[in-house]
N, CA, C and O atoms as a printed pandas DataFrame, in Angstrom:
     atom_number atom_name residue_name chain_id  residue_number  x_coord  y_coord  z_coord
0              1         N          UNK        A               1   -3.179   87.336  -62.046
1              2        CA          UNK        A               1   -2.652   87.539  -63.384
2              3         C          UNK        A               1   -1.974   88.899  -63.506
3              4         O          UNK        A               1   -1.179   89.137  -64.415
4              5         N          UNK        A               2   -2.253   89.642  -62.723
5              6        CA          UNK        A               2   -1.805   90.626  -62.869
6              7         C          UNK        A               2   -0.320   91.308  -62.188
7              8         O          UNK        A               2    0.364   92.319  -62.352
8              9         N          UNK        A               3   -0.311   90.148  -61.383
9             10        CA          UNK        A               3    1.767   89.703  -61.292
10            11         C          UNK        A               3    1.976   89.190  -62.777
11            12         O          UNK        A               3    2.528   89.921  -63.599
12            13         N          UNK        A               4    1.667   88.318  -63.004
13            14        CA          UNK        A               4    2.224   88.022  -64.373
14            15         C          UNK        A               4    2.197   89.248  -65.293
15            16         O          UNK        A               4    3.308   89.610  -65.680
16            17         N          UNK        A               5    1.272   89.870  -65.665
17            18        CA          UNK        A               5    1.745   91.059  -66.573
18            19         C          UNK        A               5    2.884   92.107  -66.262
19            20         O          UNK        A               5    3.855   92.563  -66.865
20            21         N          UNK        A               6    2.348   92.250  -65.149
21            22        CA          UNK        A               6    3.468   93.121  -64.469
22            23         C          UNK        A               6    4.651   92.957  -64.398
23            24         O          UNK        A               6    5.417   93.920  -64.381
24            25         N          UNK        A               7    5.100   91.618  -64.338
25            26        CA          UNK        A               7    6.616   90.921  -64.789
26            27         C          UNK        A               7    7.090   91.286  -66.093
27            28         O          UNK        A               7    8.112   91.878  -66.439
28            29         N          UNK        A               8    6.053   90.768  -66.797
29            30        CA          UNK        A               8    6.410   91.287  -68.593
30            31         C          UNK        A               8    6.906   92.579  -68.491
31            32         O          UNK        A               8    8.107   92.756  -68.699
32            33         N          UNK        A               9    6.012   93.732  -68.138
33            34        CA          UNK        A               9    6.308   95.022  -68.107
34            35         C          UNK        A               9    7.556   95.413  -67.711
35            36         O          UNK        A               9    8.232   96.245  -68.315
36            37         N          UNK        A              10    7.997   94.640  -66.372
37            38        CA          UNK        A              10    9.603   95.145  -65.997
38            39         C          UNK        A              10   10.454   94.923  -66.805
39            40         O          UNK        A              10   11.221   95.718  -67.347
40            41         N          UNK        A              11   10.311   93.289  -66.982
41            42        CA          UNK        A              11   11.534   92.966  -67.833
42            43         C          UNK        A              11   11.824   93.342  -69.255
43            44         O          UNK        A              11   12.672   93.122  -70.120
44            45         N          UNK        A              12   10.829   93.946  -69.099
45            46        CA          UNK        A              12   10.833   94.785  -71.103
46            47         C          UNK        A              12   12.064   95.813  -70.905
47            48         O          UNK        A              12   12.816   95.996  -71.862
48            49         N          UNK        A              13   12.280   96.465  -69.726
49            50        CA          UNK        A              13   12.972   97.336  -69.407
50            51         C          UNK        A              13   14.707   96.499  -68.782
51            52         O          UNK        A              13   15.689   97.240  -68.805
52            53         N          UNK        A              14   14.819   95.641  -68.492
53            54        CA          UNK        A              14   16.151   94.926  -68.500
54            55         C          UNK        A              14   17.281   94.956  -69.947
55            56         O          UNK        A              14   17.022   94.944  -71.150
56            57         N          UNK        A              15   18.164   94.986  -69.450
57            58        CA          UNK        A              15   19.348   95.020  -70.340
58            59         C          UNK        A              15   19.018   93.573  -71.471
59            60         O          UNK        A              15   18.475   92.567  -71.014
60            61         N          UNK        A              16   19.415   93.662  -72.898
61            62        CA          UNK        A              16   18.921   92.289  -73.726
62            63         C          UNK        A              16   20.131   91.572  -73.184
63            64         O          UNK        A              16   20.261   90.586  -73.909
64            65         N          UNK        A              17   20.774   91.573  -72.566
65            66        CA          UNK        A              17   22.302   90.286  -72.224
66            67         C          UNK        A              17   21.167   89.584  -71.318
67            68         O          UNK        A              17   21.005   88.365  -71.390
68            69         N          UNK        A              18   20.056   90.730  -70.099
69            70        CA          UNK        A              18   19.408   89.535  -69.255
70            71         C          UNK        A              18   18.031   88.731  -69.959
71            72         O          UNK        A              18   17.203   88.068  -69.333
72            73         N          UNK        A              19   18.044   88.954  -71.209
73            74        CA          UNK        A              19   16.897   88.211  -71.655
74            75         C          UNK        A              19   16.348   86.816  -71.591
75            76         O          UNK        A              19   15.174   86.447  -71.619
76            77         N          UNK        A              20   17.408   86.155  -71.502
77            78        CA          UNK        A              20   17.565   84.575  -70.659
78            79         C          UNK        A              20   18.174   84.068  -69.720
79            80         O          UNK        A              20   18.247   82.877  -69.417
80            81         N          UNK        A              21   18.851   85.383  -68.993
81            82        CA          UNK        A              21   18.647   85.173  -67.232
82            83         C          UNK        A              21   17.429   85.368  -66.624
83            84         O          UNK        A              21   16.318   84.841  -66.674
84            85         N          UNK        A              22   18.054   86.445  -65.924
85            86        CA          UNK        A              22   16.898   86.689  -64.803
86            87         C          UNK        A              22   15.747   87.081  -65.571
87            88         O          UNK        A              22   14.679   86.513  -65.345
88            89         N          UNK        A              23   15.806   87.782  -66.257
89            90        CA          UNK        A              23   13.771   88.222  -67.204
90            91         C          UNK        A              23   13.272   87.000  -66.911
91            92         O          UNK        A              23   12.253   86.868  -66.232
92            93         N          UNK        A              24   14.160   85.694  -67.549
93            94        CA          UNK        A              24   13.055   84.790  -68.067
94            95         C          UNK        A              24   12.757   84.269  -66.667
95            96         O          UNK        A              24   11.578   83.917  -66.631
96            97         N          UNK        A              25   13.461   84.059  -65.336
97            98        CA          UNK        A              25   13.237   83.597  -64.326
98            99         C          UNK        A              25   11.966   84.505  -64.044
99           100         O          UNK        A              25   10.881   83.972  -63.811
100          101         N          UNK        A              26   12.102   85.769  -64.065
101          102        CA          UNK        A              26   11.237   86.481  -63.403
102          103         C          UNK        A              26    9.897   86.410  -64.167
103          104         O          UNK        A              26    8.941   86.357  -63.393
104          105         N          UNK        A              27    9.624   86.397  -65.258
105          106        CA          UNK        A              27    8.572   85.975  -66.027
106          107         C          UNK        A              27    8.091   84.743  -66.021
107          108         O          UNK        A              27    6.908   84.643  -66.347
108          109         N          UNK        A              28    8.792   83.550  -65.682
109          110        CA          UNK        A              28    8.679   82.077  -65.381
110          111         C          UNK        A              28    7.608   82.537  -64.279
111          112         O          UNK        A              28    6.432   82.820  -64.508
112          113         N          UNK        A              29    8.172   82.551  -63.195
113          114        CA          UNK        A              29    7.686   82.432  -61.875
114          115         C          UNK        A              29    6.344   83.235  -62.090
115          116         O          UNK        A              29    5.373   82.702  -61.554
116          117         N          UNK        A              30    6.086   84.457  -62.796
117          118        CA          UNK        A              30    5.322   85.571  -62.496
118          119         C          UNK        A              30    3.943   84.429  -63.254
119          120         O          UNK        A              30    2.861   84.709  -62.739
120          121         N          UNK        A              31    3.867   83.620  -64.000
121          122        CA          UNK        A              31    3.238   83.425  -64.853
122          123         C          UNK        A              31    2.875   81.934  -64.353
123          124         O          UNK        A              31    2.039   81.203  -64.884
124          125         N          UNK        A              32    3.599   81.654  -63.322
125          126        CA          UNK        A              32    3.499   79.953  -62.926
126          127         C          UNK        A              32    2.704   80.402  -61.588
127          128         O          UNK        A              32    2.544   79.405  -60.883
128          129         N          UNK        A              33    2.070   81.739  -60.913
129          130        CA          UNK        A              33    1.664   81.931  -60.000
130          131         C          UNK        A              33   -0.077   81.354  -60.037
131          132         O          UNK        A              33   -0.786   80.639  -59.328
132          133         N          UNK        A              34   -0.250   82.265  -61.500
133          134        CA          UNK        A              34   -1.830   81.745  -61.839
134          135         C          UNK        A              34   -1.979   80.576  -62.479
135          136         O          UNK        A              34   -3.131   80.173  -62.637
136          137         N          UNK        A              35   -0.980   79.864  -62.930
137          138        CA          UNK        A              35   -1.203   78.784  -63.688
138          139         C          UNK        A              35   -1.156   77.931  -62.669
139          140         O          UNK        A              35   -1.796   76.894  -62.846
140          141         N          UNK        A              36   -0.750   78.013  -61.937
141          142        CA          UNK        A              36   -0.804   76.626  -61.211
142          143         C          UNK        A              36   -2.014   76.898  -60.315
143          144         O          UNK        A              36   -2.634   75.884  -59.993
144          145         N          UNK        A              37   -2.357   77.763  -59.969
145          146        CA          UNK        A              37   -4.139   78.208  -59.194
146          147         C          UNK        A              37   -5.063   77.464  -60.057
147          148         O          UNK        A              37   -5.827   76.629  -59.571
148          149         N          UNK        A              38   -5.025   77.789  -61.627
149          150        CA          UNK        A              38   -6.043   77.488  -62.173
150          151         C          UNK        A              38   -5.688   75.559  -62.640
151          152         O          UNK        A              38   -6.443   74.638  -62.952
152          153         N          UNK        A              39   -4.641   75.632  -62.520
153          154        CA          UNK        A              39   -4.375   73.622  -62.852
154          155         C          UNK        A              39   -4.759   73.160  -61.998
155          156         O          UNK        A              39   -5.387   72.103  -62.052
156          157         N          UNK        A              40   -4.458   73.940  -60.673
157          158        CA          UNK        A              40   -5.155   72.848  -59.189
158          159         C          UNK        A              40   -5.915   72.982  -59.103
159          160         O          UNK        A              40   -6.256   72.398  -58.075
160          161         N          UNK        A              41   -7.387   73.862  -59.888
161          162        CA          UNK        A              41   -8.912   74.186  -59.707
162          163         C          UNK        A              41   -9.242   72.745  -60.538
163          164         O          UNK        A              41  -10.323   72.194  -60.330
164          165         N          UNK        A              42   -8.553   72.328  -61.209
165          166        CA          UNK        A              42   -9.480   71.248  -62.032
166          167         C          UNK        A              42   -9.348   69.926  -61.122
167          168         O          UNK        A              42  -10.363   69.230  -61.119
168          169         N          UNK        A              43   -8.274   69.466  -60.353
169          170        CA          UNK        A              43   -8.184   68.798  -59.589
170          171         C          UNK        A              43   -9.288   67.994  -59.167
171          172         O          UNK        A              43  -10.211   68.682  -59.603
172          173         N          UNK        A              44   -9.780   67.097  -58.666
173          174        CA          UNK        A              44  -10.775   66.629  -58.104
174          175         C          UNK        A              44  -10.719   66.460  -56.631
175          176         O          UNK        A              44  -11.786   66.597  -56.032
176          177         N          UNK        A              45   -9.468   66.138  -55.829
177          178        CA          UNK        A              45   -9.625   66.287  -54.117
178          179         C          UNK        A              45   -8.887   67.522  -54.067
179          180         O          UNK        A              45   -8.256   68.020  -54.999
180          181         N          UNK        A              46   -9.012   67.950  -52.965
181          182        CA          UNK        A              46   -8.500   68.655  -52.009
182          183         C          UNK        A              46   -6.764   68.946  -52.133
183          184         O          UNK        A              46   -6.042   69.866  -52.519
184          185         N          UNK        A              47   -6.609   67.708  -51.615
185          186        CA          UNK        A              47   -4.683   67.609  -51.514
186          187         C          UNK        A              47   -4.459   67.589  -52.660
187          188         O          UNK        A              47   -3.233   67.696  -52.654
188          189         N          UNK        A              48   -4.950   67.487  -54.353
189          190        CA          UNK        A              48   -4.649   67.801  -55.426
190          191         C          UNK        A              48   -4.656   68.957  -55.616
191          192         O          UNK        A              48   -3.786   69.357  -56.389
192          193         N          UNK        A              49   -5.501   69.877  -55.089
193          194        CA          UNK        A              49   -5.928   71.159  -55.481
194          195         C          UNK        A              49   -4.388   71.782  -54.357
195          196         O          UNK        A              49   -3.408   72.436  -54.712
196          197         N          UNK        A              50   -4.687   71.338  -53.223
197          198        CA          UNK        A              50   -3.494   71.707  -52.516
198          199         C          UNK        A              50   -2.143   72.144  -52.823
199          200         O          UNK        A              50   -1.506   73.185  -52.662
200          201         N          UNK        A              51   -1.829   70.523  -53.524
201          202        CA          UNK        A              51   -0.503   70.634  -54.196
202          203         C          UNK        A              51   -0.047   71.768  -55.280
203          204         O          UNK        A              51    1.073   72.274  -55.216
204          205         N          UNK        A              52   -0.976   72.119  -56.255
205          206        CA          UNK        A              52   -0.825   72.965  -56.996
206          207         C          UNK        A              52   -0.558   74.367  -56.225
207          208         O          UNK        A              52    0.450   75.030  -56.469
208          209         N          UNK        A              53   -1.770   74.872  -55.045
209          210        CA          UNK        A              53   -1.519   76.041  -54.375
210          211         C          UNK        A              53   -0.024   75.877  -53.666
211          212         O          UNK        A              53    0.699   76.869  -53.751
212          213         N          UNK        A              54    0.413   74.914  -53.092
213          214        CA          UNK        A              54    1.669   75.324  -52.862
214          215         C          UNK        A              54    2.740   75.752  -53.747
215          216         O          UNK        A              54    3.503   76.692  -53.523
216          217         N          UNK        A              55    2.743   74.690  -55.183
217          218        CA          UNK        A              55    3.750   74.975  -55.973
218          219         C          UNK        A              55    3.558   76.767  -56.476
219          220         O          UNK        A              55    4.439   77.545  -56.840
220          221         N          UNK        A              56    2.047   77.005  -56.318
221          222        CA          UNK        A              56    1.677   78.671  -56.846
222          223         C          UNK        A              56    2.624   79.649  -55.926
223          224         O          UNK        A              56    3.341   80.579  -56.296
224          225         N          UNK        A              57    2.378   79.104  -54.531
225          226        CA          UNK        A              57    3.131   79.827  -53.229
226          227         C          UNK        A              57    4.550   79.871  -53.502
227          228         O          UNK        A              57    5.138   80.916  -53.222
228          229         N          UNK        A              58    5.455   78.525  -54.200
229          230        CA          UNK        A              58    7.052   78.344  -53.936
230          231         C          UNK        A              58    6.967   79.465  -55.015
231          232         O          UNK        A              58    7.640   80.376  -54.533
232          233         N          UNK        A              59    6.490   79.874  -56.227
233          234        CA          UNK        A              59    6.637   80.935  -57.344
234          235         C          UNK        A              59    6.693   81.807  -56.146
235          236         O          UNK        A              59    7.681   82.029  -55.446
236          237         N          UNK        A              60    5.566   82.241  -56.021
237          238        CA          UNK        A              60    5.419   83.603  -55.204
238          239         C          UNK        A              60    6.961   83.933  -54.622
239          240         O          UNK        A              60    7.631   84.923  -54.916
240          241         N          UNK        A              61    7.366   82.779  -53.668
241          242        CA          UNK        A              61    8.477   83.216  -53.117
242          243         C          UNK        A              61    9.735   83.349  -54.180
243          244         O          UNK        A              61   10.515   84.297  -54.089
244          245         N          UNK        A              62    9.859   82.456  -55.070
245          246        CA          UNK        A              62   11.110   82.524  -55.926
246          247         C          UNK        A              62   10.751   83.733  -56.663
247          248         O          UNK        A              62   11.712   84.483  -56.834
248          249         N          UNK        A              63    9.505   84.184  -57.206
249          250        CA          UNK        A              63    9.954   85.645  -57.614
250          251         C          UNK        A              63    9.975   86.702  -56.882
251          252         O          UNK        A              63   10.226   87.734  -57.504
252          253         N          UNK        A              64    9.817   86.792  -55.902
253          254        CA          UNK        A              64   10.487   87.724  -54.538
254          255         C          UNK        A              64   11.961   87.994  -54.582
255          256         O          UNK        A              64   12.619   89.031  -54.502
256          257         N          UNK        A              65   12.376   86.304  -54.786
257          258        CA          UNK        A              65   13.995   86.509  -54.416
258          259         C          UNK        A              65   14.589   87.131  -55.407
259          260         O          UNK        A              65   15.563   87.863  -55.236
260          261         N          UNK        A              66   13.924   86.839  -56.810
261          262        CA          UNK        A              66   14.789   87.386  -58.206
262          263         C          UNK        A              66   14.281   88.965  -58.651
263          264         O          UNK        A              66   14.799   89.573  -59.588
264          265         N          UNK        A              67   13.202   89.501  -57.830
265          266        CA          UNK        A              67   13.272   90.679  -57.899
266          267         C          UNK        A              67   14.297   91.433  -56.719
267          268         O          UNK        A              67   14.832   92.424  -57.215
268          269         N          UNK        A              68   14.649   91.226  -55.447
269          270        CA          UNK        A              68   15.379   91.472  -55.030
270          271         C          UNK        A              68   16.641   91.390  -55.717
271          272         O          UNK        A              68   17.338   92.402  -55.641
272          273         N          UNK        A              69   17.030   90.550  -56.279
273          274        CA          UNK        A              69   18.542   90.300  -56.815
274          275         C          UNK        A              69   18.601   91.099  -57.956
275          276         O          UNK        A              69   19.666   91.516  -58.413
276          277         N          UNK        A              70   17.083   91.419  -58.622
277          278        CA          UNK        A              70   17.545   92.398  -60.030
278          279         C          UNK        A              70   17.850   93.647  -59.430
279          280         O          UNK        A              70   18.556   94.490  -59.982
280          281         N          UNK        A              71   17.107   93.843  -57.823
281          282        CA          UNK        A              71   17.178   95.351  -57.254
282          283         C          UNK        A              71   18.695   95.499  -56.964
283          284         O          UNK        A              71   19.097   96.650  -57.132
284          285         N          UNK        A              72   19.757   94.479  -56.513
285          286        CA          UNK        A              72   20.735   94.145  -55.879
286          287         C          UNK        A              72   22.092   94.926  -57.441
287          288         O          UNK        A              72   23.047   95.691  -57.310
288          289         N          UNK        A              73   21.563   94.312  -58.608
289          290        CA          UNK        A              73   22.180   94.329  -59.127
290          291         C          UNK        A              73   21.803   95.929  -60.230
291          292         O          UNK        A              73   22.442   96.574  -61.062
292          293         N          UNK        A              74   21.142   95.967  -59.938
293          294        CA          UNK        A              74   20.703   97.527  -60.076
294          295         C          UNK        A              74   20.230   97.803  -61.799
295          296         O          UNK        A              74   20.669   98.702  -62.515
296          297         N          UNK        A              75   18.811   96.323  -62.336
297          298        CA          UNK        A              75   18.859   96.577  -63.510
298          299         C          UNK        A              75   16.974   96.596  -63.019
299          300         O          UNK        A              75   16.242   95.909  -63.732
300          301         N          UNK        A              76   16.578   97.068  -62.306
301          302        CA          UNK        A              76   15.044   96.870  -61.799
302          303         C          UNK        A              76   14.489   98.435  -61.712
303          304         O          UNK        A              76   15.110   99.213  -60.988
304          305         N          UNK        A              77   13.373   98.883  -62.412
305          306        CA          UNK        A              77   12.533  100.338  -62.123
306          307         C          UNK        A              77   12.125  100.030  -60.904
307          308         O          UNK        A              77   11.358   99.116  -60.603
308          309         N          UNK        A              78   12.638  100.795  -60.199
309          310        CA          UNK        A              78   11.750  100.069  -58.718
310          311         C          UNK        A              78   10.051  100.574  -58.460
311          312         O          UNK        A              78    9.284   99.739  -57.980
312          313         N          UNK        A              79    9.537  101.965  -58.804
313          314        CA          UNK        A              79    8.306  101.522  -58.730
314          315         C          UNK        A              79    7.127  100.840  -59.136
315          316         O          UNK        A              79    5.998  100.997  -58.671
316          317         N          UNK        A              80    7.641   99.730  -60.444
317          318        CA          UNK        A              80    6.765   98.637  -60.907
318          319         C          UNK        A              80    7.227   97.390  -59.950
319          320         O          UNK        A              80    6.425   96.578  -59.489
320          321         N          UNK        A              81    8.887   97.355  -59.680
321          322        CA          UNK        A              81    9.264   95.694  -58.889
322          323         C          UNK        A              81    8.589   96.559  -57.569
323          324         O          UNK        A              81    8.191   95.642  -56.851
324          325         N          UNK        A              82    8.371   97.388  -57.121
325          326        CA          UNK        A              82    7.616   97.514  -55.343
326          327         C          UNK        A              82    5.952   97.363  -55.903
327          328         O          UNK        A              82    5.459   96.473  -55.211
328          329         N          UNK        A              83    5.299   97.694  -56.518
329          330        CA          UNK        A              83    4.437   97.020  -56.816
330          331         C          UNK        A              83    3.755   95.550  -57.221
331          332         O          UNK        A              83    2.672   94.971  -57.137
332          333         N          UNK        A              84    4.946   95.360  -57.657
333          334        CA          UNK        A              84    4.911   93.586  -57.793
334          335         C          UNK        A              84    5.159   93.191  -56.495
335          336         O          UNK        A              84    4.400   92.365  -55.989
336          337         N          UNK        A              85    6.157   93.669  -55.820
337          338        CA          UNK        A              85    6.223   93.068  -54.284
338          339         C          UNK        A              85    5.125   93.138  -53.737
339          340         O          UNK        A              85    4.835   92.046  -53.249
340          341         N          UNK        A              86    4.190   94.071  -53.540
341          342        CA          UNK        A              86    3.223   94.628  -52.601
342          343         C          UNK        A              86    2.095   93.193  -53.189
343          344         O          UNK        A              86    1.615   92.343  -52.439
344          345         N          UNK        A              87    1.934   93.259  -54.417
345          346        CA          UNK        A              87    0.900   92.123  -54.615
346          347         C          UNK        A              87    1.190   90.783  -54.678
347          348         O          UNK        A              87    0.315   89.918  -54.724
348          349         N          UNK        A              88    3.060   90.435  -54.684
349          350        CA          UNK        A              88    3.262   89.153  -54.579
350          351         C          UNK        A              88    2.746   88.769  -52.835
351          352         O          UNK        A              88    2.264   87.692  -52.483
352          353         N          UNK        A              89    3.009   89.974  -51.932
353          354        CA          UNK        A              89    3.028   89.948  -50.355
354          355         C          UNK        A              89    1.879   89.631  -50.434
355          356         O          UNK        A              89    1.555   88.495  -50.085
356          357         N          UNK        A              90    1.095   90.380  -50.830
357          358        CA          UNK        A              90   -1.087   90.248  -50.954
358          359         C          UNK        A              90   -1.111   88.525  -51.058
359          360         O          UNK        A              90   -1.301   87.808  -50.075
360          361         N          UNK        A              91   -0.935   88.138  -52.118
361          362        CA          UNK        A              91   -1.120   86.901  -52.575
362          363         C          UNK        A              91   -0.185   85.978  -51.958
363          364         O          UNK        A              91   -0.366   84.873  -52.469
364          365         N          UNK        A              92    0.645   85.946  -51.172
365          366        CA          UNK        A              92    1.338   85.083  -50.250
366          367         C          UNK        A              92    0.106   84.914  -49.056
367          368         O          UNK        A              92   -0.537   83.968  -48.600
368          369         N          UNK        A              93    0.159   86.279  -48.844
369          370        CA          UNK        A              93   -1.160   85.966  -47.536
370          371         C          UNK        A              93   -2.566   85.262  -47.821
371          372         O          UNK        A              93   -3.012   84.393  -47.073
372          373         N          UNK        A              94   -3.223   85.712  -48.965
373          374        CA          UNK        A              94   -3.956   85.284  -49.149
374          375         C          UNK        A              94   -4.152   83.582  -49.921
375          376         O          UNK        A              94   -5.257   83.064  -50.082
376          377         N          UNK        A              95   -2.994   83.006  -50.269
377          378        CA          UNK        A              95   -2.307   81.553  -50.584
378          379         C          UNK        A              95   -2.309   80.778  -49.546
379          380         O          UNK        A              95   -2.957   79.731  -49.584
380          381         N          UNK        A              96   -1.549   81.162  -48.362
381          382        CA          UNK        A              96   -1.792   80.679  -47.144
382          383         C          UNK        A              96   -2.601   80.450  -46.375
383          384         O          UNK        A              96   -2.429   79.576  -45.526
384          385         N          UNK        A              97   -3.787   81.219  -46.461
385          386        CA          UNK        A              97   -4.910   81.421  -45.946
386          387         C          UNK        A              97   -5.888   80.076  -46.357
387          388         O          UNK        A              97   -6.504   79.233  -45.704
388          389         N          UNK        A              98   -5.690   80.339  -47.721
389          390        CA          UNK        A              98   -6.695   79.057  -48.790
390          391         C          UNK        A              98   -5.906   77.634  -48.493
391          392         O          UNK        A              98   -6.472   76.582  -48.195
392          393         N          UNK        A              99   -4.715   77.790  -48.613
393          394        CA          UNK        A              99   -4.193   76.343  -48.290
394          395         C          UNK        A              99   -4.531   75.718  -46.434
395          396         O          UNK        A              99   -4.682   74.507  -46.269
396          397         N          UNK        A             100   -4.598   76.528  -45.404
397          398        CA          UNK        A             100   -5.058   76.534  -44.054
398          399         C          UNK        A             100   -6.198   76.138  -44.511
399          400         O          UNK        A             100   -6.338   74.992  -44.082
400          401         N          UNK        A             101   -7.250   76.475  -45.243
401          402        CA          UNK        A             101   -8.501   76.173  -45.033
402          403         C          UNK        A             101   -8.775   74.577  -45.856
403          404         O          UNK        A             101   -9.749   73.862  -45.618
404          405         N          UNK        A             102   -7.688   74.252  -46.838
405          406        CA          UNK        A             102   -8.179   73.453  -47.169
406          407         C          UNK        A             102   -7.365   72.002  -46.894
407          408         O          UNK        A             102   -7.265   70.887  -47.406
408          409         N          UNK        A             103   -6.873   72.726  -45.797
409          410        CA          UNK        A             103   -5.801   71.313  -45.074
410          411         C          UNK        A             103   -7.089   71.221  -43.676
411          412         O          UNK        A             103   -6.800   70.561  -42.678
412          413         N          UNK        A             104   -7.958   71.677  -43.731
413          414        CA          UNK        A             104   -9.403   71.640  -42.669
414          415         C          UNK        A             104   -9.530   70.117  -42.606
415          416         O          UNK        A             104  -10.434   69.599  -41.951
């Protein structure tokens, strides 16, 4: 959850023209990381619970790419988006890890 806040926080700082570009992408994704952890906890098998951790993982990566592109385009504080990187990276590894174990 605390990618998701941390998204809020950047994009508070974006230009208002990107308020329904990239913010909202980047807040989408930041916020679809834990939601979909906790939708696939209710799941009842495995490959249900699965499915959700991956769709948590494709976030992870799509907000990678749209913080890069806000860095690209030069509307990003970079030491909150390198902090979001550092814990989107954390939680990629540790996503992968849980989905390995539960493809067991």
């Amino acid at each position: 959850m605390d990618i998701a806040v941390n998204c809020f926080k950047l994009v508070a700082g974006f230009p208002n023209e990107q308020r329904f570009g990239i913010s909202l992408q980047i807040t989408k994704c930041g916020v679809s990381i834990p939601s979909n952890i906790a939708e696939g906890s209710s799941r009842s098998s495995e490959k249900g619970y699965a499915h959700f951790i991956e769709i948590s993982l494709g976030s992870s990566y799509e907000l990678e790419t749209q913080l890069l592109i806000a860095q690209r385009v030069g509307i990003v504080e970079p030491h909150l988006k390198k902090q979001i990187l550092t814990d989107v990276s954390e939680e990629q590894k540790m996503t992968i890890g849980f989905l390995n174990k539960l493809s067991r």
